[in-house]
C-alpha positions in Angstrom: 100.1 80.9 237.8 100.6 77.7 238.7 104.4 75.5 238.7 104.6 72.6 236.5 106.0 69.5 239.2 105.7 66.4 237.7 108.9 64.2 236.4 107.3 65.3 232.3 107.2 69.2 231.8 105.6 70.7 228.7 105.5 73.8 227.0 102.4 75.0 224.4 98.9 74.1 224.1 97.2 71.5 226.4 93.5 71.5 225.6 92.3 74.9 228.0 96.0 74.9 229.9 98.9 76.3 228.2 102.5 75.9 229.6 105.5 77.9 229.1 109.2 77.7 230.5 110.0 80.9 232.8 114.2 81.0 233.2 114.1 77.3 234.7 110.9 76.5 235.5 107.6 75.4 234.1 104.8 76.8 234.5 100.9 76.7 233.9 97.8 79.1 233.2 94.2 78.5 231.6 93.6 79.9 228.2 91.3 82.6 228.1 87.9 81.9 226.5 87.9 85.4 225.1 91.2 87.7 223.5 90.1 91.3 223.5 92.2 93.3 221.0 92.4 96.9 219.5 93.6 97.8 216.5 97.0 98.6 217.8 97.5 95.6 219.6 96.4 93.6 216.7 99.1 95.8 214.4 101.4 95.9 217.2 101.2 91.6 217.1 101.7 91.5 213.7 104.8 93.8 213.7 106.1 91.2 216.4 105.7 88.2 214.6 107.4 89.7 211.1 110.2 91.0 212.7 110.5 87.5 215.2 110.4 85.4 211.5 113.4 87.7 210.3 115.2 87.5 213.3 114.9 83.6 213.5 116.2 83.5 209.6 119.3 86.0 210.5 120.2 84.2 213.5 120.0 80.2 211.6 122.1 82.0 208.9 124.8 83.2 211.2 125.1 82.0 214.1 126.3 78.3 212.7 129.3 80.5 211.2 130.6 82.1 214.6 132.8 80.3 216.7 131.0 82.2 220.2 129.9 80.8 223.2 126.3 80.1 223.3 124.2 83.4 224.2 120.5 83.5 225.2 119.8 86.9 224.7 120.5 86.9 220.8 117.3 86.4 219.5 115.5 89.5 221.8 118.0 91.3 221.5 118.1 91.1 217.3 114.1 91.2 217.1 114.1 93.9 219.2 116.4 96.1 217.1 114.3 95.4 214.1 110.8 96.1 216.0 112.7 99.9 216.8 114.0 100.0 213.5 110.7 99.6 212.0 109.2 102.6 214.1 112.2 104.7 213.4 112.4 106.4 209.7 115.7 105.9 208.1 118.8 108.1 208.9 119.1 108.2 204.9 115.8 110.2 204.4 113.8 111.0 207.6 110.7 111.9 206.3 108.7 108.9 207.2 109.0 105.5 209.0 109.6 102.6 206.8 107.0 100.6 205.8 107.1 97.3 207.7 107.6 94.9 205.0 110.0 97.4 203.8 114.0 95.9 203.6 115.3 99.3 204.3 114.8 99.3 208.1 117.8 96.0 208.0 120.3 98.4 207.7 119.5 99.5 211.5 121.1 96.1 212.2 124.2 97.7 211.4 126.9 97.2 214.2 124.9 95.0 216.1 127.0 92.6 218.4 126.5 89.0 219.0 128.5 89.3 221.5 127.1 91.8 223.3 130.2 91.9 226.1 132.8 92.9 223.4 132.3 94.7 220.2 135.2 94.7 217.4 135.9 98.3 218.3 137.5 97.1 221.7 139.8 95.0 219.6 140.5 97.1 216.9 141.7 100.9 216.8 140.7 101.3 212.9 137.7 100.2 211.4 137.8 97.8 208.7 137.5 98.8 205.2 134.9 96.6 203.2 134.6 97.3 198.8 131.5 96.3 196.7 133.5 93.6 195.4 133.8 91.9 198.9 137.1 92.4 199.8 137.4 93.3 203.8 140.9 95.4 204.6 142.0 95.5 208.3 144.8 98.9 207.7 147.7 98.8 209.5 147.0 100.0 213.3 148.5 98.9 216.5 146.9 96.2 218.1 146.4 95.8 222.2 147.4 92.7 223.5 144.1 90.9 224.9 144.9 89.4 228.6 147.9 86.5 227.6 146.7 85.9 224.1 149.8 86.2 221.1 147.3 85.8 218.1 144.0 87.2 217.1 142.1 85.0 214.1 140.0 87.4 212.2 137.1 85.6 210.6 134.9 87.4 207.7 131.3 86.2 207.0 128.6 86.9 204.1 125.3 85.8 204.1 122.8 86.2 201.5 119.5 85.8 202.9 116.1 86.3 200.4 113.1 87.6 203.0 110.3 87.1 200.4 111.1 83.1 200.2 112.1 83.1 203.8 115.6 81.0 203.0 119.2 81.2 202.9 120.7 81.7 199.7 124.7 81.4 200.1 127.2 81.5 202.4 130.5 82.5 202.1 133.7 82.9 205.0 137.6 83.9 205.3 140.0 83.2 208.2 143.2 84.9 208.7 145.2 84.9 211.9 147.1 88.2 212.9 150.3 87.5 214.9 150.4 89.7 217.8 154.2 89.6 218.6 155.1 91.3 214.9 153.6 94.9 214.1 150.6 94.4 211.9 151.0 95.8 208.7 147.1 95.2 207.3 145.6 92.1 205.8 142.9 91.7 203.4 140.1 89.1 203.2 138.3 87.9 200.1 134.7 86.8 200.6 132.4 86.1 197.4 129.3 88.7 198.2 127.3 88.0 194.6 123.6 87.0 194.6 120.6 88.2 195.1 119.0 88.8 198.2 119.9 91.2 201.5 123.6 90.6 201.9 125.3 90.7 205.7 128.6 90.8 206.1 129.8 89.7 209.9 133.2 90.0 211.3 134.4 87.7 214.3 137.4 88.7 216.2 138.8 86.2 218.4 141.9 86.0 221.0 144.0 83.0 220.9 147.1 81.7 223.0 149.9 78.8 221.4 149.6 75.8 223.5 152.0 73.2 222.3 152.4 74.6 219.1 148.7 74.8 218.3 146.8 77.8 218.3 143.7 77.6 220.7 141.3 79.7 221.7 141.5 81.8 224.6 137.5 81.2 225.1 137.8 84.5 227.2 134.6 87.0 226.2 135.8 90.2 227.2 138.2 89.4 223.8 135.9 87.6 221.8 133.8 89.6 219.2 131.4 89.4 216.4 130.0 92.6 214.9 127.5 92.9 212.0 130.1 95.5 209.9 127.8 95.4 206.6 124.2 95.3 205.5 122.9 95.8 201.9 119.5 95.7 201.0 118.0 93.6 198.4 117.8 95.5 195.1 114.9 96.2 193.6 113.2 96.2 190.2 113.8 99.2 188.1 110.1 100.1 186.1 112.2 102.0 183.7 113.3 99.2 181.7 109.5 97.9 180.9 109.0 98.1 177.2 106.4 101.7 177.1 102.9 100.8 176.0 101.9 101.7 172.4 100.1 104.8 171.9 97.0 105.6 169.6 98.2 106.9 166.7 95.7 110.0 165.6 96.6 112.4 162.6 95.2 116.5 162.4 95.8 117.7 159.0 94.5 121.4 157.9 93.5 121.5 154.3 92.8 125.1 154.6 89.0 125.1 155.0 88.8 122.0 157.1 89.9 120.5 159.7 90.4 116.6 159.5 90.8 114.1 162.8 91.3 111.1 162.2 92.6 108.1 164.7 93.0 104.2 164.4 93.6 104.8 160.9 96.7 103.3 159.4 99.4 106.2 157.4 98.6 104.2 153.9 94.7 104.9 154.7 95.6 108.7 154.3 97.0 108.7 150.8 93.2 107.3 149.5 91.3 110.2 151.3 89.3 112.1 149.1 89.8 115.3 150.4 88.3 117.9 148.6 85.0 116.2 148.7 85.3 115.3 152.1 84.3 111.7 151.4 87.3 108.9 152.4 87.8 106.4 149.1 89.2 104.3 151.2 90.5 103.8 154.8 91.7 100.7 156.8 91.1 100.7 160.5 93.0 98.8 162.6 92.3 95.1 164.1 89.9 95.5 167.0 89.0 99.1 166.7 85.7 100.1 166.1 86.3 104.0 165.8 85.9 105.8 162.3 87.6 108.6 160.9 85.2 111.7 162.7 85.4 115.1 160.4 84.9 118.4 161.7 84.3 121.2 160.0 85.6 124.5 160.8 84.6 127.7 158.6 87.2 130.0 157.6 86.4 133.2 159.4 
């Protein structure tokens, strides 16, 4: 391995050299003429680069929402939890693993922290409440004092994000700012969660301090979080409400003697059937079926 020196550093393909950025240096090595893979390593790199896509479409929906100090580690850290996921069956039914285009394996992204310092729970005693109709209730609970901070702002986030067309299809966010030095009674946020497509809901916590009659933040992480409190899957399809195929009509009637089947044959075709003599007058098959009126039959014993 060989250390990039000159004044212009690159990263990617170079004709047979490829160079990469290791922490913060640059670095060089010679592209193998030959990549010898099994078939796990092959499924193994194609799990990776699903799961890296979805990461990279959670964290550009997200992350421009929180107001966090930059963190490196968000994107392993996130694609790593959905490669585990993605071995893992779900806690809901733990028969099988899900499959890996499967959306049910997102919900293992539930409580993850971008902040991964702090989590809400070291802010908040009670969890918060969250309804179907997107409305997020802190209860009332006593709140710890973060270091010198007098306010917390509590910020709720929704994302609706469609895998299958790899986009971002809304966005939607509430701010409310708790007062420290009065006992909190509860608050409720209102965020609009309709759509389609798999919906996160993200709650940033964050201590702040009065400086000159603003409030500021206190830019401290050990009281700065951002938890993922929500994930629902994308809904699917339901078969049941497909229109049922139309069956072949076929009539059995018992005359006594004989037996009569008869299919593709319209009800008026019946009333012109010549039964005794076993000869039809006449019968009117329907469009595009080729298939006569078949008699069988059956001696009285």
């Amino acid at each position: 391995m060989a250390t990039q020196t000159s004044v212009i550093k690159f990263t990617g393909k170079l004709g047979d050299i490829i160079g990469y950025r290791c922490g913060k240096k640059h670095h060089l090595r010679t592209r193998p003429e030959h990549i010898h893979q099994t078939a796990a390593t092959k499924q193994a790199a194609q799990n990776f680069g699903i799961n890296s896509r979805k990461s990279k479409i959670i964290r550009k929906a997200i992350l421009p929402h929180l107001d966090l100090r930059y963190d490196g580690t968000t994107g392993n850290r996130l694609t790593r939890e959905l490669i585990l996921a993605g071995k893992q069956p779900p806690k809901s039914s733990p028969t099988k693993a899900p499959h890996k285009h499967s959306s049910d394996h997102l919900q293992a992204l539930l409580g993850f922290r971008f902040n991964h310092h702090t989590g809400i729970n070291n802010i908040l005693l009670e969890p918060p409440v969250i309804t179907p109709d997107g409305q997020i209730t802190l209860p009332a609970q006593f709140i710890r004092q973060p270091g010198s901070a007098g306010f917390i702002e509590v910020k709720a986030i929704a994302v609706r994000i469609n895998f299958t067309e790899r986009r971002v299809v809304s966005t939607d966010e509430a701010i409310e700012l708790i007062d420290l030095s009065q006992s909190f009674s509860g608050t409720t946020l209102k965020i609009d969660t309709s759509g389609k497509g798999t919906l996160f809901i993200v709650l940033q916590l964050r201590a702040c301090i009065s400086c000159n009659g603003a409030v500021l933040p206190l830019g401290d992480r050990r009281y700065n979080a951002a938890d993922i409190i929500a994930v629902t899957p994308q809904q699917k399809p339901n078969n049941n409400d497909k229109k049922p195929r139309r069956k072949q009509l076929s009539y059995t009637t018992y005359t006594g003697r004989h037996t009569h089947h008869m299919s593709c044959i319209k009800p008026a075709a019946l009333a012109s059937f010549d039964w005794p003599n076993n000869q039809p007058a006449a019968y009117a098959a329907k469009p595009g079926c080729n298939t006569w009126p078949t008699i069988t039959d059956r001696q009285r014993e």
